[in-house]
C-alpha positions in Angstrom: -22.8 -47.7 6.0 -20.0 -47.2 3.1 -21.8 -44.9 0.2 -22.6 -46.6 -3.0 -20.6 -43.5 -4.6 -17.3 -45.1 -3.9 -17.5 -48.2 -5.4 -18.5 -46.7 -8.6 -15.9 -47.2 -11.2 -14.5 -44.0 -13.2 -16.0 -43.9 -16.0 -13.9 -42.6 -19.7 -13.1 -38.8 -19.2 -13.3 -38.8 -15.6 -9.4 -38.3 -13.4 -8.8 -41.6 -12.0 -8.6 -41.4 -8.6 -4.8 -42.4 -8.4 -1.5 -40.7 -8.3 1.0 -38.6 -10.5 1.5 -41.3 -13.3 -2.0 -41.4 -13.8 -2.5 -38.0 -13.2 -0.4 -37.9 -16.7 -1.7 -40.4 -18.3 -5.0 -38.6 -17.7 -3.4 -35.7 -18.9 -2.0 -36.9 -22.4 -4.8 -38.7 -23.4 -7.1 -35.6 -22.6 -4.6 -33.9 -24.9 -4.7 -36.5 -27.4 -8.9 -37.1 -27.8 -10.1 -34.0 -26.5 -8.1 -30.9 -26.8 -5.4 -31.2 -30.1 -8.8 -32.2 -32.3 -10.3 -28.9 -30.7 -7.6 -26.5 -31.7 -7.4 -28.0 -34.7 -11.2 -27.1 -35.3 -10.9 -24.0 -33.6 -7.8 -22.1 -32.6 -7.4 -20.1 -29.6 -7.1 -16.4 -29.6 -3.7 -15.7 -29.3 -0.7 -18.2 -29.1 0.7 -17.0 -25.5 -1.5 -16.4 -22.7 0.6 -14.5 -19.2 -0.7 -12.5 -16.3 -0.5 -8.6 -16.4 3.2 -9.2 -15.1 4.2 -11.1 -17.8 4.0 -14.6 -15.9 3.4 -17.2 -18.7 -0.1 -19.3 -18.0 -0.8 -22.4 -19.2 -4.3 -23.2 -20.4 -5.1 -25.7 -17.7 -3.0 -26.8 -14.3 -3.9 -29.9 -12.2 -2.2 -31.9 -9.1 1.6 -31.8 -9.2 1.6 -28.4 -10.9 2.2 -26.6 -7.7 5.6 -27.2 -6.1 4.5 -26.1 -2.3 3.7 -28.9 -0.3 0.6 -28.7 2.3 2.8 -27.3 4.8 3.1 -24.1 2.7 -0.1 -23.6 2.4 -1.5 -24.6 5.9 -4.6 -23.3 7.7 -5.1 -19.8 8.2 -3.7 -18.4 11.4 -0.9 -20.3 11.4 2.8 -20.0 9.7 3.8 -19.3 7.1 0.2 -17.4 6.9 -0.7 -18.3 3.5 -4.4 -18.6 3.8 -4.5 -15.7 6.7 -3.2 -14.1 9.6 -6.3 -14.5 11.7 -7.5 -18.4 12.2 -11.5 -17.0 11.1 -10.6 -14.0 8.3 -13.6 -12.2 7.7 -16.4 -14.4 9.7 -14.9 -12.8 13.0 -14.3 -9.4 11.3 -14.5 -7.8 7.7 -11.6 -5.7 7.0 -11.7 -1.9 7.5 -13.7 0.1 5.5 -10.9 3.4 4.8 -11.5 5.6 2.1 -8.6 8.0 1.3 -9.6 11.6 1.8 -8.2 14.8 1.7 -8.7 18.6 -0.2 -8.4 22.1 0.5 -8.5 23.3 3.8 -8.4 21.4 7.0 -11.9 22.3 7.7 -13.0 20.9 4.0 -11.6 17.6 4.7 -12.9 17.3 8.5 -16.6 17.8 6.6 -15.8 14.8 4.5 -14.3 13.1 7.2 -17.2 13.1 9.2 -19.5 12.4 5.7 -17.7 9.3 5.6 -18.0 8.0 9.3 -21.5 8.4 8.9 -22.1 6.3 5.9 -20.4 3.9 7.5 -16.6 3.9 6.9 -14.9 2.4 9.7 -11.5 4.1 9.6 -9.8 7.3 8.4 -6.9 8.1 5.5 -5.8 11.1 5.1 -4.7 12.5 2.1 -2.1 15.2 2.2 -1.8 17.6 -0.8 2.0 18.3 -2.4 3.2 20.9 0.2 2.6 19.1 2.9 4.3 16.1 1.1 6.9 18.2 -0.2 7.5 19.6 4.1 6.5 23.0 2.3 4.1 26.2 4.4 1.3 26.8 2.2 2.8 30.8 1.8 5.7 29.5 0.4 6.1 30.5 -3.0 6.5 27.4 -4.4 3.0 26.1 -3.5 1.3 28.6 -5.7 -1.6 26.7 -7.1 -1.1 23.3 -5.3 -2.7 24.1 -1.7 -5.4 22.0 -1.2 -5.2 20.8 -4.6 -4.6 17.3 -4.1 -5.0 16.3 -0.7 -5.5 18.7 2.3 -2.9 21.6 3.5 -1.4 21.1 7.3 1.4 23.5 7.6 0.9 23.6 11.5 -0.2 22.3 14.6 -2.8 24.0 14.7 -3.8 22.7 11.3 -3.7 19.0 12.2 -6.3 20.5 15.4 -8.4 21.9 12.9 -8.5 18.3 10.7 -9.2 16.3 13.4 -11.9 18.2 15.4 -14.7 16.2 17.0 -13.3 13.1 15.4 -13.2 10.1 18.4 -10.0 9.5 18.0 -9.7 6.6 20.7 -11.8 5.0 18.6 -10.9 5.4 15.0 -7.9 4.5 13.7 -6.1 6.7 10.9 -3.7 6.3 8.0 -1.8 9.1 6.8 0.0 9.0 4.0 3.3 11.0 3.9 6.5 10.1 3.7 9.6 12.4 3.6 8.4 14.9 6.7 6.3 11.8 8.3 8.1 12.2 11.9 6.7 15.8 11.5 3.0 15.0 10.8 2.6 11.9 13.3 4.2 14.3 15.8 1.0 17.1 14.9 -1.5 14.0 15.1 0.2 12.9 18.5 -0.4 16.4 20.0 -3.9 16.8 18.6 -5.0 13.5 20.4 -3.1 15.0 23.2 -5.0 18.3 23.4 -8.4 16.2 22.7 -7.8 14.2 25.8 -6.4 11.1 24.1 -3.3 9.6 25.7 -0.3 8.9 22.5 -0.6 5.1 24.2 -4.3 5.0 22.7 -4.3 6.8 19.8 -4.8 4.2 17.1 -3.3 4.2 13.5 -0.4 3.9 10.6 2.1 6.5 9.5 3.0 5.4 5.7 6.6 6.6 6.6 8.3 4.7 4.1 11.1 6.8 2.6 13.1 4.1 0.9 10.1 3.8 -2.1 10.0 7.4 -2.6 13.9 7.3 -4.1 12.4 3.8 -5.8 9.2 5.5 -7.3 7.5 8.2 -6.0 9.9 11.1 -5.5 9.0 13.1 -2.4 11.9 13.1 -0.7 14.0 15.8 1.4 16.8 14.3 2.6 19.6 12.1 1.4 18.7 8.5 1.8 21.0 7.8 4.6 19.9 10.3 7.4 16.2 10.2 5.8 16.3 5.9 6.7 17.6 7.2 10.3 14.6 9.8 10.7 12.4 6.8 9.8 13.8 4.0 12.4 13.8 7.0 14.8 9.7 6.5 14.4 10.0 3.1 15.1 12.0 3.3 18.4 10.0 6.1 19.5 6.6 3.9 18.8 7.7 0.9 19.9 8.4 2.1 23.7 5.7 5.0 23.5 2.9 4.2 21.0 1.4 0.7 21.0 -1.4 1.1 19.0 0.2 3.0 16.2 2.1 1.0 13.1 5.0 3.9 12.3 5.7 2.8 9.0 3.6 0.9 6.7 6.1 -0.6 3.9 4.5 0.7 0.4 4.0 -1.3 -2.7 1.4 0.8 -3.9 3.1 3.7 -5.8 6.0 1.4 -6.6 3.0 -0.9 -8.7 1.5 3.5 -9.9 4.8 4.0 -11.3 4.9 1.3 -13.9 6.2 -2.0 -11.7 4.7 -5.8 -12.5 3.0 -7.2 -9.4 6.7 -9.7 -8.5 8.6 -6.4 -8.5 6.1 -4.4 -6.5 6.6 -7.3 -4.1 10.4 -8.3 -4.0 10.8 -4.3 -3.8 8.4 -3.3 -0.7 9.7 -6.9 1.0 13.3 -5.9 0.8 12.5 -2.4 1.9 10.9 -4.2 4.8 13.9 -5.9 5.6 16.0 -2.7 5.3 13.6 -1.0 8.0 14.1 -4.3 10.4 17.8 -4.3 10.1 18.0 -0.4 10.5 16.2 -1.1 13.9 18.4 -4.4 15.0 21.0 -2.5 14.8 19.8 0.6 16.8 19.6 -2.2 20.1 16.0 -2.5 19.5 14.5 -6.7 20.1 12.4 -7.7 16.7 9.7 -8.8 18.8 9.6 -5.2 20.2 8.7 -3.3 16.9 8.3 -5.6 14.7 4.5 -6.8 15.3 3.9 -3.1 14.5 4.9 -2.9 10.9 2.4 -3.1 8.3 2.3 -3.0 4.3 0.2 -1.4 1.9 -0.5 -2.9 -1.7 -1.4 -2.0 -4.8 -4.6 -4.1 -6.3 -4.3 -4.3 -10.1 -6.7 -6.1 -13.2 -5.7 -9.3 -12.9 -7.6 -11.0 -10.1 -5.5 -14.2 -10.4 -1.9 -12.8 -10.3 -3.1 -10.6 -7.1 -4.5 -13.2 -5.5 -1.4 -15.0 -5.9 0.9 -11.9 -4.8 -1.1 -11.7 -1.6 -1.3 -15.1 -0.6 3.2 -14.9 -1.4 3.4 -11.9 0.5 2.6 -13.3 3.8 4.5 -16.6 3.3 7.7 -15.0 2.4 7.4 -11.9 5.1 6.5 -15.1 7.6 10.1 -16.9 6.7 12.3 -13.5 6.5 11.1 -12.8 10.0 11.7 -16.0 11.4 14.9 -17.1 9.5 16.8 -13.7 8.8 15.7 -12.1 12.3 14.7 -14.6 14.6 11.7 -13.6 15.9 10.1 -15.6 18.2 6.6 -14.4 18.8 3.7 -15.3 16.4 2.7 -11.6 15.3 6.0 -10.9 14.6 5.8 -12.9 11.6 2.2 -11.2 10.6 1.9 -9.7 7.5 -1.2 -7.2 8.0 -1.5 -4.6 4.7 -4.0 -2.5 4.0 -4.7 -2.1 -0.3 -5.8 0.1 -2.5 -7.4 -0.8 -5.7 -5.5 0.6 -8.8 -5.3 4.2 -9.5 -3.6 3.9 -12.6 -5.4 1.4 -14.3 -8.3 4.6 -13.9 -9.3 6.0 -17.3 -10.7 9.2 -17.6 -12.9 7.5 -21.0 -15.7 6.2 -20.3 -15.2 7.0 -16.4 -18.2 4.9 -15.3 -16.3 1.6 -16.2 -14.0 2.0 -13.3 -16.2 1.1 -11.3 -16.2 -2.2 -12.8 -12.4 -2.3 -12.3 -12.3 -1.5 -9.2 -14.7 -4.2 -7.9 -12.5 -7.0 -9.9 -9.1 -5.2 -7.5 -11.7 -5.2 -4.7 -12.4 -8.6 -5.3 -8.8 -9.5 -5.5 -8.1 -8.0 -2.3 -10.4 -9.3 -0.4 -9.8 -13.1 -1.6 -6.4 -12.2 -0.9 -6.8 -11.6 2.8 -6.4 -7.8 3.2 -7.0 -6.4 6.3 -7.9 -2.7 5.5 -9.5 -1.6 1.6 -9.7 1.8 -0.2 -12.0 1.4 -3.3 -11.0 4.3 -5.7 -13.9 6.6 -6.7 -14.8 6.5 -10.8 -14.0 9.9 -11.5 -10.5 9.4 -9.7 -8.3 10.2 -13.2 -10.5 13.2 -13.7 -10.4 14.9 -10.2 -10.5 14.8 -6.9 -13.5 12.5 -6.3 -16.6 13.8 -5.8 -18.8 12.8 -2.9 -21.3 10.9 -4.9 -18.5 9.3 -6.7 -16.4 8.2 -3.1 -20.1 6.8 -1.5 -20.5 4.5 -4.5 -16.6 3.7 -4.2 -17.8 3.0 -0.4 -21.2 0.9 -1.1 -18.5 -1.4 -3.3 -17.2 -2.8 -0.1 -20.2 -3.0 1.7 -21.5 -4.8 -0.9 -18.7 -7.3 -1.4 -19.0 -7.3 2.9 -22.8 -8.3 2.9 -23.8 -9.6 -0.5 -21.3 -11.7 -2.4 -20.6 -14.9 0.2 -16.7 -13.7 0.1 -16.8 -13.5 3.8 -18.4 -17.2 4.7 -15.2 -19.3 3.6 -11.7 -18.2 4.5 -9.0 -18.3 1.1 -11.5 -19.7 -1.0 -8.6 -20.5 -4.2 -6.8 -22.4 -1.9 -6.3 -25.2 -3.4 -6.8 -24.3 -6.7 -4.1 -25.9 -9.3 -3.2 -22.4 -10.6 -3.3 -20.6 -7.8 -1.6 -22.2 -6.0 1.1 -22.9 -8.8 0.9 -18.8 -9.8 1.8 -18.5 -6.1 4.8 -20.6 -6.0 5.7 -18.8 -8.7 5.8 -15.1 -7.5 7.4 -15.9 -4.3 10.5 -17.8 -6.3 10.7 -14.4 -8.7 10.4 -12.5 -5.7 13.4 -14.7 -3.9 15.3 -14.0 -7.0 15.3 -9.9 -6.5 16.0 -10.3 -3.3 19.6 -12.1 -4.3 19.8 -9.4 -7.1 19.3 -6.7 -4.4 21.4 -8.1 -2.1 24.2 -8.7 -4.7 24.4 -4.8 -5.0 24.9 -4.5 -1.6 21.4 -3.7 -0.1 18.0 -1.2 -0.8 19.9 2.0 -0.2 23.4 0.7 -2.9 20.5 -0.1 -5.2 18.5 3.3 -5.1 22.2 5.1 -5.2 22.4 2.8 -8.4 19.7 3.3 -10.0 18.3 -0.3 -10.0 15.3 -0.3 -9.2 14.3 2.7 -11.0 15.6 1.0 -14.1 13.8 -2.2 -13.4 10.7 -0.1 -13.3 11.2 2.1 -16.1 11.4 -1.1 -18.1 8.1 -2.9 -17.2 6.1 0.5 -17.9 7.8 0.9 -21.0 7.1 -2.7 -22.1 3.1 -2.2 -21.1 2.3 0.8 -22.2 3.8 -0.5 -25.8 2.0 -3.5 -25.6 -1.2 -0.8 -24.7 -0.3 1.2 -28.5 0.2 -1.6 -30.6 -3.2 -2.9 -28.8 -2.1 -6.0 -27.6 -3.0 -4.9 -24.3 -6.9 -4.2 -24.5 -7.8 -1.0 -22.0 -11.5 -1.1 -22.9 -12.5 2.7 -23.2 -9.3 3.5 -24.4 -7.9 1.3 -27.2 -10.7 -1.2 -27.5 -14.7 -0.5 -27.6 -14.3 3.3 -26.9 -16.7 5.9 -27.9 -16.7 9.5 -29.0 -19.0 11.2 -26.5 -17.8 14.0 -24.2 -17.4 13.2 -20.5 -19.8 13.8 -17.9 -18.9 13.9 -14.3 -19.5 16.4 -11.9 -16.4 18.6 -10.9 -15.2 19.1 -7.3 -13.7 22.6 -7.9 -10.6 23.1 -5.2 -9.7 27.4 -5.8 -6.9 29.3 -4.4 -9.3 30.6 -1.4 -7.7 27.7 0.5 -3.9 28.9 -0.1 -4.9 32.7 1.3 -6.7 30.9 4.0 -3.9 29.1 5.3 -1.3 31.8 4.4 -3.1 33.9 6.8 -3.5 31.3 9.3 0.4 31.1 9.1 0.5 34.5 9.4 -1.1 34.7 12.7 0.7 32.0 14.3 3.9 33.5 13.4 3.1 36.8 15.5 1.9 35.2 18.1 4.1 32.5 19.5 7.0 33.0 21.5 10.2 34.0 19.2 12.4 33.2 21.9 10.9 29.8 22.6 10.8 29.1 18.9 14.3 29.9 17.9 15.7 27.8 21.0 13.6 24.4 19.8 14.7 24.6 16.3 18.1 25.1 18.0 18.7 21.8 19.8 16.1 19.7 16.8 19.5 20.7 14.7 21.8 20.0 17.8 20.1 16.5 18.1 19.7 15.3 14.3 23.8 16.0 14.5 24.3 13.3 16.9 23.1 9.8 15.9 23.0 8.6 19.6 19.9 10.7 20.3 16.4 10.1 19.2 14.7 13.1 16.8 11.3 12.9 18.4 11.2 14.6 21.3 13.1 17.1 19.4 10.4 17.3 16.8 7.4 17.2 19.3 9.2 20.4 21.4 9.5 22.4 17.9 6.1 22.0 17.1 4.8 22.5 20.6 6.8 25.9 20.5 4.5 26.2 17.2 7.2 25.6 14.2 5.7 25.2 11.3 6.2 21.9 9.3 8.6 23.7 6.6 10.5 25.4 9.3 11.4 22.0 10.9 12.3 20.5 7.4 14.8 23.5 7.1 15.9 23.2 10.4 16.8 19.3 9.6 18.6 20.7 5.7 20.6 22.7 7.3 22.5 19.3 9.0 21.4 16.7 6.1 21.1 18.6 3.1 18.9 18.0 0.1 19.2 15.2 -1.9 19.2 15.5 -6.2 18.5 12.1 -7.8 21.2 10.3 -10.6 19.4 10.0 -13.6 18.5 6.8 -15.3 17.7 6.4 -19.2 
């Protein structure tokens, strides 16, 4: 029996039920007799509305607005992977629960580690401090009051044993983010699964490893960019025949988006490092479909929920056609887009501390609409300190509450669909086509970094923000907009200089111990092999640290054939 509904006529006001002419007809005469006599009355607050990245928004969108035909947009689970990777999302799995973690000793961290697994965090992510970043031994002189500071200290095998001690690693994965002496670190983490009786085929994980944003943003880098890209698509041969459950590089956007970026550039940058990574590794002999279903991304999640939303939901479509159309890959995960995000650590304030919270539910939120597949919520007191326990489980009890409580995880890409969304998508994925043709036009990622492109391109969009944040036309509530004069009160996480002498004597110890002879001859042929660019570095890597090199003896050992690396400046 036909409903009585849909004979019913549409009445004045309502959108006739017809195509794009009357869509627009609609459209003016809503204009006309509803919205012109209301500005008039009542002006709106400013007279250009855009998204944190500058994107102009219109007050209103409807059909036609969106150039992306159905096809684009799809069902989750199948190309281009709009809507999702996986055909059920989050009612066959929430994402990973992995709360970044790392301070003082190895032993301080391996407390919190296992404070975390018990309240429910389903993955690790370790947070080095800036020795270990830097591929410095915590008794060099130049770590003097960073040790532990900032993330935790490994300077050793043994180290990385002590971090990861009664830890089930066959069962929990781990993200560790370090860059410039990443083949170093995964090599530690491989041998410490190793000597807990966990084969390198199922130890489970993601190496951040992606050197190419550190020249772009971050600036922890040791090597030249050349031979540094080389170290990194040794990883991903080495992984690809010897480690299937690990991702060796996870393609950052996050500290691209830290550093000052809008959300297209933190995009079109991270994708077309991405593609530099895949090409490096074509052209070492390796098949796309062999490596390529291992590389994952990491994202930055930023204030506006729309625009990230919109990023997301872009990043898989365009990933999706780069695989297929610029490397031909054939099988289905190869054109997967899996990230893992973090919400904002810059948008942090340390006024008013306790509204970060706030802010980091709306990224939360973002993310999680947006398909992620792994979240870090940042702690409230994140721009004061290292966060505090109390301040990382309420960080936690944010995604478990977003997991169990909100409805997010019933309906799979709940904006899609949405006029705007779907029209802010289209949107970032043609400004992100339209880096890549810049990038490309200088002659590829590593021309550009030599360049100074994309540092400029960044240096631009912070400068332009944080203006708009002084003259207030950017509102930072706390800050420059309903802020109060009352002292701060958070609870301080005090890291001291016990755990540099700790771990200078540790160092200590291991040097008189170990075989001299042994240890001289590894760091021997680790030089002889990062000469010659036929030979893997890994093996290399793993015999120096099995013959107990330290981490800043093997980035030495790999100076003394690349050399350091002294960035152009750019003003």
């Amino acid at each position: 029996m036909a409903s009585s509904r849909a004979a019913e006529p549409v009445t004045r006001g309502a959108l006739p039920r017809a195509g794009a002419d009357a869509i627009e007809l609609e459209r003016r005469r809503w204009t006309e007799e509803v919205l012109d006599p209301a500005v008039a009355k009542s002006p709106e607050r400013k007279a250009r509305f855009e998204t944190l990245g500058g994107i102009p928004v219109e007050r209103v969108y409807a059909p036609g607005d969106a150039k992306s035909s159905f096809d684009r947009i799809g069902y989750p689970g199948q190309p281009p992977f709009t809507r999702g990777i996986h055909p059920t999302m989050y009612r066959g799995r929430v994402w990973s629960m992995r709360m970044f973690a790392g301070f003082g000793s190895p032993e301080d961290t391996n407390r919190r580690f296992h404070y975390l697994l018990a309240h429910g965090e389903s993955g690790l992510s370790i947070a080095f401090d800036d020795p270990t970043l830097y591929g410095l031994d915590a008794d060099d002189p130049e770590t003097l009051g960073e040790v532990g500071k900032c993330g935790v200290n490994v300077s050793s095998l043994d180290d990385m044993q002590r971090l990861l001690r009664g830890i089930p690693l066959a069962r929990v994965t781990t993200s560790m983010t370090i860059n410039a002496p990443a083949n170093i670190v995964w090599g530690m983490y491989l041998l410490a699964g190793r000597s807990a009786g966990v084969p390198f085929a199922e130890l489970g994980g993601t190496t951040q490893n992606d050197i190419l944003k550190e020249y772009i943003a971050q600036k922890e880098f040791l090597y030249p960019p050349r031979p540094a890209l080389r170290l990194v698509t040794d990883t991903i041969e080495y992984a690809a025949r010897s480690t299937p459950r690990w991702n060796p590089v996870s393609v950052s956007g996050y500290h691209i988006r830290e550093a000052g970026s809008t959300a297209v550039q933190e995009l079109a940058f991270t994708l077309a490092d991405g593609r530099t990574y895949v090409a490096e590794a074509k052209a070492r002999g390796l098949d796309v479909d062999e490596f390529a279903p291992r590389i994952s991304f990491f994202f930055n999640s930023h204030n506006d929920l729309f625009e990230e939303v919109a990023k997301f939901r872009a990043a898989r479509r365009i990933w999706a056609d780069v695989m297929r159309e610029e490397f031909g890959a054939k099988k289905e995960r190869s054109l997967w887009m899996r990230f893992h995000t973090q919400t904002a650590g810059c948008s942090c304030t340390a006024q008013q501390p306790e509204l970060n919270v706030v802010r980091t539910t709306v990224q939360a939120l973002a993310a999680v609409v947006g398909g992620t597949q792994s979240l870090h919520t940042n702690s409230f007191d994140e721009a004061i300190q290292l966060p505090s326990e109390d301040a990382v489980r309420i960080a936690l009890r944010t995604q478990q509450i977003l997991a169990n409580e909100s409805g997010l995880v019933d309906t799979i890409d709940p904006f899609g669909g949405s006029y705007y969304v779907e029209w802010l998508t289209d949107e970032v994925e043609s400004a992100v086509r339209q880096y890549f043709d810049r990038i490309d036009a200088l002659g590829g990622v590593v021309a550009g970094i030599e360049r100074g492109f994309f540092q400029r391109e960044i240096q631009e969009a912070s400068f332009r923000y944080q203006r708009a944040v002084e003259s207030g036309t950017a509102k930072v509530v706390g800050v420059n907009a309903y802020s109060v004069d009352e002292p701060v009160r958070v609870p301080r996480l005090r890291i001291t200089e016990e755990a540099r002498r700790r771990q200078s004597r540790r160092l200590a110890a291991l040097r008189a111990r170990r075989n001299p002879r042994r240890h001289a001859a590894a760091l021997d042929r680790l030089r002889r092999v990062a000469e010659s660019p036929e030979e893997n570095t890994m093996p290399a890597v793993l015999d120096a640290l099995r013959a107990r090199a330290t981490l800043g003896e093997i980035v030495h050992a790999f100076q003394d054939v690349y050399g350091v690396y002294r960035e152009r400046s750019t003003y």
